[in-house]
Structures are given as structure tokens and as C-alpha cells.
C-alpha positions in Angstrom: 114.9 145.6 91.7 115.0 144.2 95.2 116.7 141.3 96.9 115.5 137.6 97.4 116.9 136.4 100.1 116.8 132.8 100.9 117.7 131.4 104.5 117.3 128.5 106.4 115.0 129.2 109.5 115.4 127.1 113.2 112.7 124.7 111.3 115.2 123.8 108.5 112.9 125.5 106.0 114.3 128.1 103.4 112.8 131.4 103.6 113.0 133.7 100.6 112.7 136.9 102.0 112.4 140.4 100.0 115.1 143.4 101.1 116.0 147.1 99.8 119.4 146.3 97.7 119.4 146.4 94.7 119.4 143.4 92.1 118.4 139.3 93.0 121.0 137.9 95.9 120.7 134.6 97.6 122.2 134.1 101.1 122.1 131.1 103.0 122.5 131.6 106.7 122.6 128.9 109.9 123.3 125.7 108.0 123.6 123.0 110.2 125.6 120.0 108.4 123.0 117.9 106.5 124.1 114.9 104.0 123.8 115.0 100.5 122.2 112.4 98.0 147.8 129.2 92.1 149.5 130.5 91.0 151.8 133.0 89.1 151.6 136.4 87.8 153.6 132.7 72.7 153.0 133.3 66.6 150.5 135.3 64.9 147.4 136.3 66.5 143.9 135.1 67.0 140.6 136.8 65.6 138.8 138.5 68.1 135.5 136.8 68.4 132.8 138.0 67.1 130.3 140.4 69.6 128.2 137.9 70.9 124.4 138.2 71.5 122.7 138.5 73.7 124.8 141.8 75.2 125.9 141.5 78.8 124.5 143.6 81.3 126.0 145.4 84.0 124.8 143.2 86.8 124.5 139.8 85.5 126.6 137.0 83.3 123.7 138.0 80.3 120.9 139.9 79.3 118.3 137.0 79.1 116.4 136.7 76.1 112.6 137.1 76.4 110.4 134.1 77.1 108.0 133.4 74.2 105.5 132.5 77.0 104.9 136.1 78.5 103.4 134.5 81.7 106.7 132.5 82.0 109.8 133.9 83.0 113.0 134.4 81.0 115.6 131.6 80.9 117.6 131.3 84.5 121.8 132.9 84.5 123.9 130.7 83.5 127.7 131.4 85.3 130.3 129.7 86.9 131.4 131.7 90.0 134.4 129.9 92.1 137.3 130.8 94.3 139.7 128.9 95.4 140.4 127.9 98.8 144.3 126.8 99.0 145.1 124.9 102.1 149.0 124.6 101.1 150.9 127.0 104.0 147.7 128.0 105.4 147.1 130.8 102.8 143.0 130.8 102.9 142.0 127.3 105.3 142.6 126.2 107.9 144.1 129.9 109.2 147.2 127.9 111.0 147.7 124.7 111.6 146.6 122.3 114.4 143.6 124.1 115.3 140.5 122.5 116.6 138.3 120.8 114.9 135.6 122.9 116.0 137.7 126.3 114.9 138.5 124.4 111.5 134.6 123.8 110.9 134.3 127.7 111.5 136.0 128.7 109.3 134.9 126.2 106.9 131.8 127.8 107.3 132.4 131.2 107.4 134.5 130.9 103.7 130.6 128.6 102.5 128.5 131.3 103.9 130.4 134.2 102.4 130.4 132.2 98.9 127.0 131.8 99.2 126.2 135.3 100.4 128.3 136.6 97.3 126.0 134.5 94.7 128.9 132.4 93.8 127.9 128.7 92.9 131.1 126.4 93.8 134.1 126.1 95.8 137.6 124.7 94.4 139.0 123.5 97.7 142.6 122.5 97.7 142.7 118.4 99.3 146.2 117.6 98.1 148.9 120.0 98.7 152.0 118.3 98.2 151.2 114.4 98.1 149.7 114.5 101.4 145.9 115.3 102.4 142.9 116.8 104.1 140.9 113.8 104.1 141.7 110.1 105.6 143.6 108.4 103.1 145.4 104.8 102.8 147.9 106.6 99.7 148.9 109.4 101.3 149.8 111.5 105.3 147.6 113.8 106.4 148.9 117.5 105.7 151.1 119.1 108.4 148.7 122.1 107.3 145.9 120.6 109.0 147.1 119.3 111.6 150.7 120.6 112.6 152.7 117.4 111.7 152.5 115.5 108.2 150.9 111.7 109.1 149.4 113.1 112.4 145.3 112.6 112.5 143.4 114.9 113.6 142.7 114.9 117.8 139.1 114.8 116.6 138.4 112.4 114.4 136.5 113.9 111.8 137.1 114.0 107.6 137.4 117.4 107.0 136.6 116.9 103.1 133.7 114.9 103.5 132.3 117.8 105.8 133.4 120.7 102.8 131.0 118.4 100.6 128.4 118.1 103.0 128.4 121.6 103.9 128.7 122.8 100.5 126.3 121.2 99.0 123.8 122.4 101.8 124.1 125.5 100.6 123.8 124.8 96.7 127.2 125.1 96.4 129.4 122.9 94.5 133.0 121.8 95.8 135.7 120.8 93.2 138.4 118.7 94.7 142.0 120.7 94.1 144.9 118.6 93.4 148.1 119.4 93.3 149.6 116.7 90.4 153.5 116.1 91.1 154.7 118.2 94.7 156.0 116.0 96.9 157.1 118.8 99.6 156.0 122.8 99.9 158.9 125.3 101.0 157.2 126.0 104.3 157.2 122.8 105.3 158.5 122.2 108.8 158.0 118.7 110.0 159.3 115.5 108.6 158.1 113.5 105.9 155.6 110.9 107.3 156.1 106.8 106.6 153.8 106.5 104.5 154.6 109.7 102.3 155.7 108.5 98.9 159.3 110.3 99.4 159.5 107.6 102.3 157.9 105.0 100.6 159.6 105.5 96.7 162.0 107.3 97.1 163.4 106.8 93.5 160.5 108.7 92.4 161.1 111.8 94.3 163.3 114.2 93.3 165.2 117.7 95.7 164.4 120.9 93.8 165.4 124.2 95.9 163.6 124.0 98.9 161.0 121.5 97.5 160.6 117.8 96.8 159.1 116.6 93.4 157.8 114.0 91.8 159.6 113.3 88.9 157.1 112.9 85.9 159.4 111.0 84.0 158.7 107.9 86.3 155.6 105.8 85.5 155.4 105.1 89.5 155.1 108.8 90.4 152.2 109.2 87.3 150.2 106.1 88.9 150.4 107.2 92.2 148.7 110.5 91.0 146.4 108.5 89.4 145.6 106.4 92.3 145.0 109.4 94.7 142.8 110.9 92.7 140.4 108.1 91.4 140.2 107.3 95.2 138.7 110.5 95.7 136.5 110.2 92.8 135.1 106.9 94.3 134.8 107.8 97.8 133.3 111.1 97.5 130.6 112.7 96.1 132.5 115.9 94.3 131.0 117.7 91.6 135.0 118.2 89.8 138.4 117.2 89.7 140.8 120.0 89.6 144.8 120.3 89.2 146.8 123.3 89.0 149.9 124.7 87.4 152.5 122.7 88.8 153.6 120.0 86.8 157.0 120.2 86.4 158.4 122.9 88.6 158.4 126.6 88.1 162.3 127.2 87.0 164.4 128.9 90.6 166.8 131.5 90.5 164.8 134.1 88.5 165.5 138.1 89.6 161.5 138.8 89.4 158.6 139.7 91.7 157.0 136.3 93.5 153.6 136.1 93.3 151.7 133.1 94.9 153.6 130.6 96.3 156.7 132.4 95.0 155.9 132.0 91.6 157.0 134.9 89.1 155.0 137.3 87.7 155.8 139.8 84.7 156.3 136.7 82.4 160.3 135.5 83.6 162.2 137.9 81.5 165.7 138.3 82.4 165.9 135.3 84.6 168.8 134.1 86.0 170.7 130.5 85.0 168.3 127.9 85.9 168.3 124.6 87.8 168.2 121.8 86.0 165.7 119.4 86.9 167.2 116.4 87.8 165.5 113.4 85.7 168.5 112.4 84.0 168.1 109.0 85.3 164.6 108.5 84.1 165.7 110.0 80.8 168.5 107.7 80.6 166.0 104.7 80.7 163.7 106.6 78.3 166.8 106.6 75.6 167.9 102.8 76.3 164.1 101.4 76.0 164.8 102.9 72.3 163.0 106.2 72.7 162.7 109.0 70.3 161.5 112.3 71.5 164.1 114.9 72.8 164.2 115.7 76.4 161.4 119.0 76.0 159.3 116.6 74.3 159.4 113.5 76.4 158.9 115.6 79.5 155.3 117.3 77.7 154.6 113.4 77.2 155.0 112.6 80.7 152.4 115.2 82.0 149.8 114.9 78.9 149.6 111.2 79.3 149.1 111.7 82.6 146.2 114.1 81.8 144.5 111.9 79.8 144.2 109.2 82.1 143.0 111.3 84.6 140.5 112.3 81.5 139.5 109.1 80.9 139.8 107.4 84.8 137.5 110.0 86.2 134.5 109.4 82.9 135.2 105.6 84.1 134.4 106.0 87.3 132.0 108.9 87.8 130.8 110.4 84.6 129.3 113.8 86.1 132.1 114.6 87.6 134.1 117.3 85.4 137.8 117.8 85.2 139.5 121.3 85.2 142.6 122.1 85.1 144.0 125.8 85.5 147.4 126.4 83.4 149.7 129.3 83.9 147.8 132.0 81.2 150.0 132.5 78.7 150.2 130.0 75.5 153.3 128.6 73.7 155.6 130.6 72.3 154.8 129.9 68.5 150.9 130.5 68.6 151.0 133.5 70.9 149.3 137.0 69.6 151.5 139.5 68.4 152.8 141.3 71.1 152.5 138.7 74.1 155.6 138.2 75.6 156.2 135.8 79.0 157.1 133.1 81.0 156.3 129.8 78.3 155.1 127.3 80.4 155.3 125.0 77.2 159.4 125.2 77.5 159.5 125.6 81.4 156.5 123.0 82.7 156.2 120.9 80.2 152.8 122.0 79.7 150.9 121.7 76.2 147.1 123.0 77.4 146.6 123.9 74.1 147.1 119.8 73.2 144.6 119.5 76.5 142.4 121.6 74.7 142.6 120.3 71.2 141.9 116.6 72.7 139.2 117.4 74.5 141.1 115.8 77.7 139.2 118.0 80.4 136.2 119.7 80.6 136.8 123.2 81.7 140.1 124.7 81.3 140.7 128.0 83.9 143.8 129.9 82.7 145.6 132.2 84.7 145.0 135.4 83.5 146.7 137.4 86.2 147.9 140.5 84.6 145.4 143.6 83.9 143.5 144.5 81.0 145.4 147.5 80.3 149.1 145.5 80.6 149.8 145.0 76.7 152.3 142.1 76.7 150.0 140.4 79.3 146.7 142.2 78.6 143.8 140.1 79.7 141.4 140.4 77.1 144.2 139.7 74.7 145.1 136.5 76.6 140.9 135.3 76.9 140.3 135.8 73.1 143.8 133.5 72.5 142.4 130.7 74.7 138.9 131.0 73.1 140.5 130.7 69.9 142.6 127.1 71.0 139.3 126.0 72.5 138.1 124.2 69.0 136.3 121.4 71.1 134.0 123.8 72.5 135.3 123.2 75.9 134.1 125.5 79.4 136.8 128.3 79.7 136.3 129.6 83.0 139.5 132.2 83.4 141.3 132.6 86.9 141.5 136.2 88.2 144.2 137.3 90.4 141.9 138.9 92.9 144.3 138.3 95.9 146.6 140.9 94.1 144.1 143.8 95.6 146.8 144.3 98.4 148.9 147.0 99.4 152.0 146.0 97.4 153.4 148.1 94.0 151.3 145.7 91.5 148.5 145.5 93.4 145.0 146.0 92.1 142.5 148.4 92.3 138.7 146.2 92.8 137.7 147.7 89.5 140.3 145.8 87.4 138.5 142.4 89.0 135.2 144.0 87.9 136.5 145.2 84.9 137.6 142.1 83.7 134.4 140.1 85.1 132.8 142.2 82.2 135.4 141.2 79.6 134.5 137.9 80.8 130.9 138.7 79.9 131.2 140.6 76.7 132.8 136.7 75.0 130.2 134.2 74.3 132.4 131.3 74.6 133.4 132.1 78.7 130.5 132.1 81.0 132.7 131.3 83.9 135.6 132.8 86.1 137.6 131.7 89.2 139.1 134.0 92.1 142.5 133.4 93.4 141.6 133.2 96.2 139.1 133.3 99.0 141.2 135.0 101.4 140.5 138.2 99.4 137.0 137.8 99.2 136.9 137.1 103.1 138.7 140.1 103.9 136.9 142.1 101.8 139.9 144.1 100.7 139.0 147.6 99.3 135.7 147.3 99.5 135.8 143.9 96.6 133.4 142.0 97.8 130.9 144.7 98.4 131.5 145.6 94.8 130.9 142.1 93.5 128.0 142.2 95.2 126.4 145.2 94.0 127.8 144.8 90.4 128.6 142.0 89.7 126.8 138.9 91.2 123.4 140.7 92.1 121.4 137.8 90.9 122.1 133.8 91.5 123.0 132.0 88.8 122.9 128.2 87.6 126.3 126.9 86.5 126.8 126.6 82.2 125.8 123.0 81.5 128.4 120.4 80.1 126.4 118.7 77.3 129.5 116.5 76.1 128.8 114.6 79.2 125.4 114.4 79.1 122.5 116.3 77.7 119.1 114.4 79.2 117.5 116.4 81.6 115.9 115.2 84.7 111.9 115.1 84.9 109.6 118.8 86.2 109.3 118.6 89.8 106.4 118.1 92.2 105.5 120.9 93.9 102.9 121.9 96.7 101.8 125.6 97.7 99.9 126.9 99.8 99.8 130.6 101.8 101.3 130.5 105.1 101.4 134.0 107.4 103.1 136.3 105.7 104.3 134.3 102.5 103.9 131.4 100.0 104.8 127.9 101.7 106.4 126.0 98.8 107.3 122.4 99.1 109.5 120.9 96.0 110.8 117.3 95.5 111.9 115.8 92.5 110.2 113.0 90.4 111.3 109.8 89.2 114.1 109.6 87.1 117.8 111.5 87.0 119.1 112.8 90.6 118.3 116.7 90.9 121.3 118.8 92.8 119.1 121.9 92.6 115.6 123.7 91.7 115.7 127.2 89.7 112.8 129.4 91.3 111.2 132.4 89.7 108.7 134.5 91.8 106.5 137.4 90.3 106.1 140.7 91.9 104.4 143.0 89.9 106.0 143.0 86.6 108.8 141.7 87.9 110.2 138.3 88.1 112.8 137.4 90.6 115.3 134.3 90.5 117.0 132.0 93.1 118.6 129.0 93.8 118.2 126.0 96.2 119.6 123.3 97.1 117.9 119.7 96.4 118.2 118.8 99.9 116.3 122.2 101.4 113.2 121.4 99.5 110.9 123.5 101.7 110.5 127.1 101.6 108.9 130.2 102.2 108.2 133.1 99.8 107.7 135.9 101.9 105.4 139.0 100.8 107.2 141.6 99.7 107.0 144.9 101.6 106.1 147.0 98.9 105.0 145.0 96.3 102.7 142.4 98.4 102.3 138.7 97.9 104.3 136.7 95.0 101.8 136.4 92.1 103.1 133.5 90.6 105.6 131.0 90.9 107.6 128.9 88.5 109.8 126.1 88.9 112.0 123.8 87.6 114.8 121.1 88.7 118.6 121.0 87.6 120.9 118.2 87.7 124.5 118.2 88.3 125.5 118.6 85.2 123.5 121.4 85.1 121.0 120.5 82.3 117.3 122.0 83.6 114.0 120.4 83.7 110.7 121.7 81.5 109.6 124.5 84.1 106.1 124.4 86.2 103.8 127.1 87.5 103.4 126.0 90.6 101.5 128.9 92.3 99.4 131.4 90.6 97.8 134.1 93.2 94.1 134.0 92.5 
């Protein structure tokens, strides 16, 4: 097979363009900013789901089923490909603090074109480290991370998240907004908390914690505030998800083992040390003299899960495309887990009941952190992706995280098979479709040759994300199209009829025997299907829109080659 590669020429117009690799790519190159319309390295056990059919190939999310139509082509990949960008200490973006805005939209753009280069399809960008942000706000400081002092604007004026979504989107890319739920202050944090930082403004709410500041989730004030942040981010941007992490009551300190991210542990806690108490007694206190019930383990899971379902239920209020995701440490509670499972319970340490998330259907696609390789039994991956699958009873998007940041030079570190290795265990269940990288950095470095890999094994086609049908299932109307032959290619103009907004259009071209598959963006409706070296001019060319949600249109031949 060879490569389609679109890119945006000095005209604006995509080109698709045919190379030597092997396998279907899609690269955007030269965008020019155009609007649109973490953490860490539980029971009897699951069945292993069945094998699921159609098999997964070695180069793609699934084999595709044959069209019944023999002059159309088989049904577009269907896989959600993400990485996340953190901003907290500067681990992916910006690269240090206080740099210029011109150096920050750099390397904005650098981390969008390597996405899109890779065939990934979104970008989980982290807006709210620790109750500040990356984007003007009237609730919250902007990050010291951006800008070298918390509550300091940028020099520039600029709104670095609404130029993420712009730029994103450009490239066909989504961008998930990454929250983090109750931190009120990161270890590495050097300057002093801003005026109107809610340790400033509420300081009842906030809580010391080792080095950190916390919001306590026992206080209804520190939940709405959340609440508030995020909703305004909902409203005044167009994002295509939510997304919180890990951290809702804090990791436990003193523990003897290896940090991972953000100093988080990472072979599951055993033999940790005495731990801190968190200190909530006071809004525990008021719990028991209102005439509460629950003990203290249970009232602090039903701080955080009412929490996440009013973020559930806010965010379908006010926007309902946009999803909610939400990526728990990866191993279950302690009473459900598969025999053999051993590790850190997030359920007795965070206060974190995903598999109640789950069971709800509070969120839409859940992205547990499966951090530990296949082959590591009380942690094995596969292991800990069938034990999710089997919670998921809603039928629910679960999209694991991998730890491809741990492709380092340290003792644990991983070799870029394992991260291909378990992209195919990914593949091999029916229920996943989906997998995030932890994080960019990794994939901008290419350490070990990773990205090269991915590229040539793993993501050598582009695919459409899996479609959310609990949110809506109408698909938007076949688009318009116009053709025509132009030089050295097939001139193809696209725009979408009346009815449902269209984020993208799915394009198949024919060479030969051979159809060929890409993606482009709704706002770069003009393109060029250039003649391929040695199999000539496309011979036909079918079409159809998808909306954000990712449900697809009846597809068109919109060019047959007489």
C-alpha cells in the first residue's frame, strides 16, 4: 500500500498526495490559524471476553468488513488515538515558563503537527492544573506555568486555549479540555498564590497536604467551584470533551516506592509507610452534626461521585456533544479485582468508585491507567483491560491510558514494543477501540525510535473516532461535492448540506484495486487528489460527512474517472 498524504498548500487547499511508505497516513503541514464553526504507575475474576470479530490487523484498529456494494469502499477505521499534553511543571507545554507568545504557539504547533503526522485524531490538553488556568478566566489565576507567576497575563495578550481549539480543529483534530478536579497547589510551585486563587479567596476550603494545597472534597464550596470552572469552559469554548484525571483526593505521602508521574507510586503501594491523614476533620465534624450516616471512607467516595455526576449532568445541560472522560488510576477495588491483582486501591486511598461511574453511566468514556506491562502478572495489562470491560455494563467508550513516557532510560522503563504490544491487546477486545498516551513529550522526542514505530505499525491509516450513540445517533445529511481534473490530480470541493453541523468528511480514493482512506477537516473543504506515481489518476472517489459525535453520513461517489 502507499501513503495519502494530505497538506495544506500556500492556497489553503488540501492536497492528498501519494508517497512510498507503506500503509494510509495523513499529515497536515503549514496550518495557519483558521476558526472553527497522569499519572501513576482488587475479588474473583472477570471472564475474558469473547474473541471479537472482525480480527484486528496488524496495521489498523480492524480488519473492515467487505462492502456489499463492491464499487463502494469498506466501512472507514473507527479509533480514538489521544495523548496527553500536561501543562502542570512544564512536563510536555509550554517547555518553561514565561516564554513568548510566539515560542508558546510553536510549540503548540509542533506537538498539532506531530499528532496529526502520527494519524492520531485528538489532543487532551491539560487547562487547569491546580485551580489556576491557561485560558482568561474570571474563577481562577492564570498558571505560573504559562506565564512565570500565578495571576500574571500573558505580555501578549492572547488565549492560549482558544488558539489549541482553533489550531486543533484545523487539522481534524479534536482537543479535550483536561481538568484537574480538587489541586489547589503543585509541588513545583514557586510563586505565590494569586488574589483571586481560591486558597486566597476561601480559604476554609483549602487544605496543606505535604508540599501541596487541596481542595477539600468534603466542602460543598470547593465541589461548586469545580463545577463552576468547568461549565464555564463548556460555554465559552467550543471543545469536543471534558476530561479530569486521577486526583481527587490526594495520592497518600510517605510511601518507600518508585515515583512515577508527578511523584505518584508505581508497583501498586505495597509496603508503604504510615500515611498522612488528610485533614477534613472539620468538614466531617459538620457531616456527623447535620445527622449524617456514612463512615468517613464512604462519605469521602460521596463527596467525589456527586461531584461526578454533576459534572455528568452540567455538561449534557449545556452542550450535549461534548463528552466527558475521566481517567482513574487502573486498578479496581479491592473486592472485585481478578485473582491475582494486587495494588494501590484507589477505592480506599482516593475515594474513587469508577466502577460506580461506570455502572451509572456518569461519563462517557472512561481511560484507565493501565501503566504496568503485559507480561507484569499482578499488574498485567490485558488482565486489568478485560476487568474494566467487564464493569463497563452501560456499554460505555473504554479508551485505556498507556504509559508511553515510561520508554526512558530508567530501570522500569519500556521497550517501544510493549506500547505496540499492548495497542494490539487494545485491538484484539471489541469493547475498546480507543487508547490514550501519557504523554506527548514521548511522542515528540521520539524516544527509541516510538513514534517511527507507531507510525509504521500502528497508525498507518487515519481513522474516524468510535461514535457515542447514547448521545445522539442522527447522522448529518451526504455532502455536496464538485470534481473536476486539475494538473496532475482530482480537484475536489466538499461542503456540507443543510441540516446537523459536520466536523469532518471521510474520503476514499481508488487506485487500482485499491482503495485509500483519509480524513479532513470541515473547515479545509478543498482539495487535491494527486495522481499517483505508479498507479496514475484516482478512479473513483467516495465521500461522506461526520459529525462530532462521530455518527457518518450515507456516502457519495463523487468522481468516477471515465
Amino acid at each position: 500500500m502507499r501513503r495519502v498524504v494530505l497538506v495544506f498548500n500556500a492556497k489553503k487547499r488540501l492536497t492528498l498526495s501519494v508517497g512510498v511508505a507503506a500503509g494510509v497516513a495523513a499529515l497536515l503541514e503549514g496550518c495557519s490559524s483558521t476558526p472553527s464553526a497522569p499519572a501513576p504507575d482488587a475479588g474473583t475474576a472477570p471472564a475474558r471476553p469473547p474473541e471479537p470479530s472482525p480480527r484486528p490487523t496488524p496495521g489498523g484498529p480492524v480488519a473492515a468488513a467487505a462492502p456489499s456494494d463492491p464499487t463502494m469502499p469498506p466501512p472507514a477505521p473507527r479509533e480514538f488515538r489521544a495523548a496527553w499534553v500536561s501543562t502542570v511543571a512544564n512536563i510536555d507545554w509550554p517547555s518553561r515558563s514565561n516564554l513568548t507568545t510566539a515560542k508558546q504557539q510553536t510549540e503548540a504547533l509542533a506537538i498539532l503537527d506531530r499528532a496529526r503526522a502520527m494519524n492520531l485524531n485528538a489532543i487532551v490538553l491539560q487547562v487547569r492544573p491546580s485551580a489556576d488556568a491557561i485560558y482568561p478566566s474570571e474563577l481562577e489565576p492564570w498558571s505560573e506555568f504559562l506565564t512565570g507567576q500565578q495571576g500574571r497575563a500573558p505580555a501578549q495578550p492572547w488565549d492560549p486555549l482558544q488558539f489549541w481549539i482553533e489550531q486543533a480543529h484545523a487539522r481534524g483534530l479534536e482537543l479535550h479540555a483536561w481538568f484537574n478536579p480538587y489541586r489547589a497547589r503543585h509541588a513545583t510551585a514557586k510563586s505565590p498564590l494569586a488574589a483571586n486563587h481560591i486558597g486566597r479567596t476561601k480559604p476554609e476550603v483549602v487544605k496543606p497536604y505535604g508540599r501541596y494545597l487541596w481542595m477539600d472534597p468534603g466542602e460543598a464550596a470547593a465541589s461548586q467551584h469545580t463545577l463552576d470552572v468547568v461549565l464555564d469552559v463548556v460555554r465559552r469554548y467550543d471543545i469536543d470533551g471534558v476530561h479530569i484525571d486521577d486526583y481527587f483526593y490526594p495520592y497518600p505521602i510517605d510511601t518507600p516506592n518508585a515515583a512515577g508521574p508527578e511523584g505518584v507510586a508505581l508497583d501498586g503501594g505495597v509496603g508503604a509507610k504510615q500515611e498522612l491523614e488528610f485533614p477534613d476533620q472539620l468538614s466531617w465534624q459538620r457531616y456527623l452534626l447535620a445527622g449524617g450516616t456514612l463512615d468517613r471512607a464512604h462519605w469521602r467516595r460521596q463527596n467525589v461521585n456527586s461531584l461526578i455526576e454533576a459534572m455528568y449532568l452540567g455538561i449534557r445541560k449545556e452542550k450535549s456533544w461534548v463528552r466527558f472522560g475521566i481517567s482513574p488510576f487502573g486498578i479496581g477495588r479491592p473486592d472485585r479485582r481478578p485473582a491475582g491483582i494486587i495494588g494501590f486501591s484507589q477505592y480506599d486511598k482516593l475515594y474513587a468508585d469508577a466502577e460506580l461511574w461506570l455502572a451509572n453511566g456518569w461519563l462517557d468514556y472512561l481511560a484507565p491507567q493501565l501503566y504496568w506491562p503485559v507480561a507484569q502478572a499482578p499488574q498485567a495489562f490485558d488482565v486489568l483491560l478485560d476487568y474494566w470491560l467487564a464493569q463497563n455494563t452501560r456499554g460505555r467508550h473504554v479508551w485505556p491510558g498507556l504509559y508511553t513516557s515510561r520508554i526512558d532510560n530508567s530501570i522500569k522503563a519500556f521497550a517501544p514494543e510493549e506500547i505496540v504490544k499492548q495497542i494490539g491487546v487494545t485491538r484484539s477486545r471489541s469493547g475498546v477501540r480507543g487508547h490514550l498516551h501519557f504523554s506527548i513529550a514521548a511522542l515528540m522526542e521520539n524516544r527509541k525510535g516510538i513514534t517511527d514505530q507507531l507510525k509504521t505499525q500502528s497508525y498507518q491509516t487515519a481513522a474516524l473516532t468510535p461514535p457515542t450513540p447514547w448521545l445522539g445517533a442522527d447522522a448529518p445529511a451526504a455532502p455536496q461535492a464538485a470534481t473536476r481534473r486539475e494538473g496532475n490530480g482530482v480537484a475536489l470541493k466538499l461542503s456540507a448540506s443543510a441540516g446537523k453541523p459536520v466536523a469532518h468528511y471521510a474520503i476514499w480514493s481508488r487506485y487500482g484495486a485499491e482503495w485509500r482512506f483519509a480524513v479532513a477537516p470541515a473547515s479545509r473543504p478543498v482539495l487535491l487528489l494527486a495522481d499517483d506515481a505508479a498507479g496514475g489518476a484516482a478512479q473513483a472517489v467516495v465521500v461522506s460527512a461526520v459529525d462530532r459525535l462521530g455518527n457518518e453520513s450515507e456516502r457519495i461517489n463523487v468522481y468516477t474517472r471515465s
